[in-house]
C-alpha positions as CSV (number, residue, x, y, z in Angstrom):
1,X,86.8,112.4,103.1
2,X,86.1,113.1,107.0
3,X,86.6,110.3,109.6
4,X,84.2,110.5,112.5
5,X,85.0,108.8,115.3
6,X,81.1,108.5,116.6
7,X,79.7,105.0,115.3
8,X,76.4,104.8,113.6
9,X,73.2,103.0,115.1
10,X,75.0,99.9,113.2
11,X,78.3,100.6,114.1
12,X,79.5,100.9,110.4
13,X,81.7,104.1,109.7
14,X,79.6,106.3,107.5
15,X,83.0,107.1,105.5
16,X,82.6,104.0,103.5
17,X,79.7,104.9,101.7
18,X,82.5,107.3,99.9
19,X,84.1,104.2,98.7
20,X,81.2,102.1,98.0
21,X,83.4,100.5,95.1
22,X,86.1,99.2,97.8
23,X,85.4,95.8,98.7
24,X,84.8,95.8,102.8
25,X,88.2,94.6,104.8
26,X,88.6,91.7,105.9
27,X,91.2,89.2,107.2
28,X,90.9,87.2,103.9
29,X,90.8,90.1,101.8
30,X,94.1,91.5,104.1
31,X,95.8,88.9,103.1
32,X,94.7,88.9,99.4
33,X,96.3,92.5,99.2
34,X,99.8,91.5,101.2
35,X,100.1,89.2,98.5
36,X,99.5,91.4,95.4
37,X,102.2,93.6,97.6
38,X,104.2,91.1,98.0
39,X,104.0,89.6,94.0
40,X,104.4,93.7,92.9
41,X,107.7,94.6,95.0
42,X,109.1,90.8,93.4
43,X,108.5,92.2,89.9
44,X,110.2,95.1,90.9
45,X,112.9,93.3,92.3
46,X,114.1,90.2,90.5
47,X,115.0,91.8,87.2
48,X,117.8,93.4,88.8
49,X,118.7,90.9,90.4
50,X,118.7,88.9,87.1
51,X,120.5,91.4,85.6
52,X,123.2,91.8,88.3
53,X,124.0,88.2,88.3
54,X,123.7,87.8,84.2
55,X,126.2,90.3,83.7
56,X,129.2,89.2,86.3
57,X,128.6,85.8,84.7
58,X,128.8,86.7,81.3
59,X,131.6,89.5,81.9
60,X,133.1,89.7,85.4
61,X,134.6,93.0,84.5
62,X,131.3,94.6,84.6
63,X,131.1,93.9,88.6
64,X,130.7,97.3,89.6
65,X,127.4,97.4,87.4
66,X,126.6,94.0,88.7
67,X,126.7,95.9,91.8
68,X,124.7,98.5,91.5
69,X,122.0,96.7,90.4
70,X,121.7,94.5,93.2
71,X,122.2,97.1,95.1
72,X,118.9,98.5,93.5
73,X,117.4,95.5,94.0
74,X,118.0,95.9,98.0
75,X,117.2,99.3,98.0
76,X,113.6,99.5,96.3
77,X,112.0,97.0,99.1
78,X,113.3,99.1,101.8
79,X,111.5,102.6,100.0
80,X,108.6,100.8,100.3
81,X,109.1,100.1,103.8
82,X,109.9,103.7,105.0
83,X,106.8,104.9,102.8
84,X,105.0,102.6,105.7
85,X,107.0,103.8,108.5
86,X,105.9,107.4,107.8
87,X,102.5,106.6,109.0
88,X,104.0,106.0,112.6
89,X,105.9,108.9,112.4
90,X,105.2,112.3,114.8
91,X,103.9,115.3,113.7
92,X,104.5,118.7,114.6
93,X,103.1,119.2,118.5
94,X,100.6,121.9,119.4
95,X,101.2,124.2,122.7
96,X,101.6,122.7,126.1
97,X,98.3,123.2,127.2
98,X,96.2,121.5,124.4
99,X,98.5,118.2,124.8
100,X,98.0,118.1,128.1
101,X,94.6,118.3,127.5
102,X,94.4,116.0,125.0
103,X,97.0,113.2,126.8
104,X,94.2,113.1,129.4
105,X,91.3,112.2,126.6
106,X,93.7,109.8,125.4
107,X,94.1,108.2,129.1
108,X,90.6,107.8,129.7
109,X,90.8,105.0,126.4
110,X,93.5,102.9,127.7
111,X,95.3,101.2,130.4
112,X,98.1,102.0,132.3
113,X,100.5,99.8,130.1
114,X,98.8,101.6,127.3
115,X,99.8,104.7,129.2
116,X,103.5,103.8,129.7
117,X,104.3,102.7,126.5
118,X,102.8,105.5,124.9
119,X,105.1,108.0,126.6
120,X,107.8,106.2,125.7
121,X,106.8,105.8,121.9
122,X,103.9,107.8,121.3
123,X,102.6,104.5,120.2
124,X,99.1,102.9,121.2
125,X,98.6,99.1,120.7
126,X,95.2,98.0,120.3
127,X,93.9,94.7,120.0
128,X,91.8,94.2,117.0
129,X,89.7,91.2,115.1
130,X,92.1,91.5,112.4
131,X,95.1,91.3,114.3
132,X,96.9,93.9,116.8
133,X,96.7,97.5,115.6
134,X,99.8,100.2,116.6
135,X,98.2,104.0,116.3
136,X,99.7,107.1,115.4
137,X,98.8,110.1,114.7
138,X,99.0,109.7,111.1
139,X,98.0,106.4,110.6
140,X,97.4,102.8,111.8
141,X,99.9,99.4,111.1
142,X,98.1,96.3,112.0
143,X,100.1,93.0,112.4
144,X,99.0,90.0,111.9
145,X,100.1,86.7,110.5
146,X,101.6,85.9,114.2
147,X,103.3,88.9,114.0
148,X,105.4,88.6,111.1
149,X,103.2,90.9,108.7
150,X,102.5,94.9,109.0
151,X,99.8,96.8,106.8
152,X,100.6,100.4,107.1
153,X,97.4,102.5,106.8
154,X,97.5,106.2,106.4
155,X,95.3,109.0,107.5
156,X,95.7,112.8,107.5
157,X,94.2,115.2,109.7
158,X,92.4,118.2,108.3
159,X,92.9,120.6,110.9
160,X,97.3,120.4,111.8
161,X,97.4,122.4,114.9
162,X,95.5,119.1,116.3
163,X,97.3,117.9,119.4
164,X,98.9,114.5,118.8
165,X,97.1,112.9,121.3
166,X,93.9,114.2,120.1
167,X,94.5,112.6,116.8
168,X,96.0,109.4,118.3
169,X,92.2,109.1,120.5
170,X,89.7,109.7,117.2
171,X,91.6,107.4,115.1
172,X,91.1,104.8,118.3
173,X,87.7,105.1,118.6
174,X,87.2,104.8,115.1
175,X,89.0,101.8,115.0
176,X,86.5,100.4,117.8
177,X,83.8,101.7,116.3
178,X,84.4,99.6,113.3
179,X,87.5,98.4,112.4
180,X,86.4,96.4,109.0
181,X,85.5,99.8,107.7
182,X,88.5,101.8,109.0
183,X,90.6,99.3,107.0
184,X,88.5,99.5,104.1
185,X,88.2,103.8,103.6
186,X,92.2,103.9,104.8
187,X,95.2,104.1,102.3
188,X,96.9,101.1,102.4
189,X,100.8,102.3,101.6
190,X,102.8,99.6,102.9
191,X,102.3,95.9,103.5
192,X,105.5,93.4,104.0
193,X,107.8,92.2,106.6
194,X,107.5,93.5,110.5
195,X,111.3,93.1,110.6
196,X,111.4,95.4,107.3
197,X,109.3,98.1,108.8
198,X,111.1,98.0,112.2
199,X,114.4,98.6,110.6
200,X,112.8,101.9,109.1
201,X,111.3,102.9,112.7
202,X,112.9,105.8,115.4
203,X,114.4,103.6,117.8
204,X,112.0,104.9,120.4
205,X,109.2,103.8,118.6
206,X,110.3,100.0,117.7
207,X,109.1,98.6,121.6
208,X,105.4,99.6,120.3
209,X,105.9,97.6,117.2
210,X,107.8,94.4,119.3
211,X,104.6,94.5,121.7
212,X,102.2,94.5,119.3
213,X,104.0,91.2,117.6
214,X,104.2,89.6,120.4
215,X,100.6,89.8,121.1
216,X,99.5,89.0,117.9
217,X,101.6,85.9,118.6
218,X,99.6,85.0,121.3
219,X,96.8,82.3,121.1
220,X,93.3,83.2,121.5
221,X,93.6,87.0,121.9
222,X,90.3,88.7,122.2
223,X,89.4,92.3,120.6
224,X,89.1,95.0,123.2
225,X,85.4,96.0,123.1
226,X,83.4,99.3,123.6
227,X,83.5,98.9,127.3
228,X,82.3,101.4,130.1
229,X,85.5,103.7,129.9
230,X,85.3,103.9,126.0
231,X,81.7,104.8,126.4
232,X,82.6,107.4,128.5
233,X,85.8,108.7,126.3
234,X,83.5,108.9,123.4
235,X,80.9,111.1,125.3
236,X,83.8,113.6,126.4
237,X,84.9,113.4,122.4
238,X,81.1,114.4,121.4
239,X,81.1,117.3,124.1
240,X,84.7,118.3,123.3
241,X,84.5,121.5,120.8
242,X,87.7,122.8,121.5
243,X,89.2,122.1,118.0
244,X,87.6,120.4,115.1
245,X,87.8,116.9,115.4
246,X,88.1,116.3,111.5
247,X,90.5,113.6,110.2
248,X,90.6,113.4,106.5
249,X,91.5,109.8,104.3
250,X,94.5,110.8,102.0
251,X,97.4,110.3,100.0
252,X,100.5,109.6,102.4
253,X,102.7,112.8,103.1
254,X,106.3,112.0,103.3
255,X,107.9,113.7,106.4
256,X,110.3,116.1,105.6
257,X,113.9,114.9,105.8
258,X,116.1,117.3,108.6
């Protein structure tokens, strides 16, 4: 499934016609799905916790298996949570020349603290109506819930030689262009905790996720509009055929562990 990042007269994504059976995002809906998250990683949980504490009561010499199952029970929540960070996570880079390239594009969409911290994380924050969106190049974790819940959406891109700027500025103006639909045809594969998913984060990467927090903690933030300069940026995306701006919806790729 292809993500365009060029709106349509009615600023809907056309992508969500391919999942005409998903209910359109919303922030009510959002919160329906943390939730069911939240109610499916307890079922996973509290049984071994049940059973961890059951056993060292009814035999205190079976501590170490007591153990081990609360340690299970610690362990499963925190999967989930790097499943989510491994939309955030950096791809492999394309030459010198076509990042360059592409880290201007990407400069002509933000601001200069946009800029800044994006050198320093390779993180943009966006404001959103749903809350505050953090893009990567593999997908999108919006916060809400005054900052104290993440939903980790991932996207791949179809061609990988894309530079990672490149993909960072179509999934951006896709999330302008409509960001109800861009959180309906995404992958949802993590929703919990901000403080869970920041533990799972590069260091270097957990500023973008404290700023975006912190703004979503902030009363009466306003979405950041299709303004002149993202009118522009879009036009140089149209006119751009240098690569093949393609980004495709799919299952979440797990980076390879060095």
């Amino acid at each position: 499934m292809a993500l365009d990042a060029t709106p349509t007269p009615r600023g809907v994504l056309p992508e969500t016609a391919a999942v005409h059976w998903r209910p359109r995002a919303d922030a009510r809906r959002l919160r329906h799905r943390g939730r069911l998250w939240t109610l499916t990683t307890a079922a996973h949980v509290v049984p071994f916790v049940a059973a961890g504490v059951t056993l060292f009561v009814v035999q205190p010499l079976a501590v170490a298996v007591s153990l081990a199952a609360l340690a299970h029970a610690w362990i499963i929540p925190g999967l989930y949570a790097a499943r989510g960070a491994n939309v955030l996570r950096p791809r492999p880079r394309a030459g010198g020349d076509a990042e360059r390239t592409a880290l201007g594009l990407l400069g002509d969409l933000v601001d200069h603290a946009a800029r800044d911290r994006h050198a320093v994380t390779g993180l943009v924050v966006e404001r959103g109506r749903l809350g505050v969106w953090v893009v990567g190049e593999a997908g999108a974790v919006l916060v809400s819930a005054h900052g104290r819940r993440v939903h980790c959406f991932c996207v791949r891109v179809a061609d990988p030689t894309l530079p990672s700027a490149d993909r960072i500025a179509h999934l951006l103006l896709a999330l302008r262009a409509d960001e109800q639909g861009f959180a309906t045809v995404a992958n949802l594969a993590f929703s919990g905790a901000r403080w869970r998913l920041r533990r799972r984060l590069p260091a270097a990467m957990r500023p973008a996720l404290d700023a975006a927090g912190a703004l979503d903690r902030v009363e009466g933030s306003r979405p950041r509009g299709s303004d002149r300069r993202s009118m522009v940026a879009a036009r140089r995306v149209r006119q751009h055929d240098a690569h093949d701006h393609r980004l495709r919806i799919g299952p979440l790729e797990d980076r390879p562990r060095g």
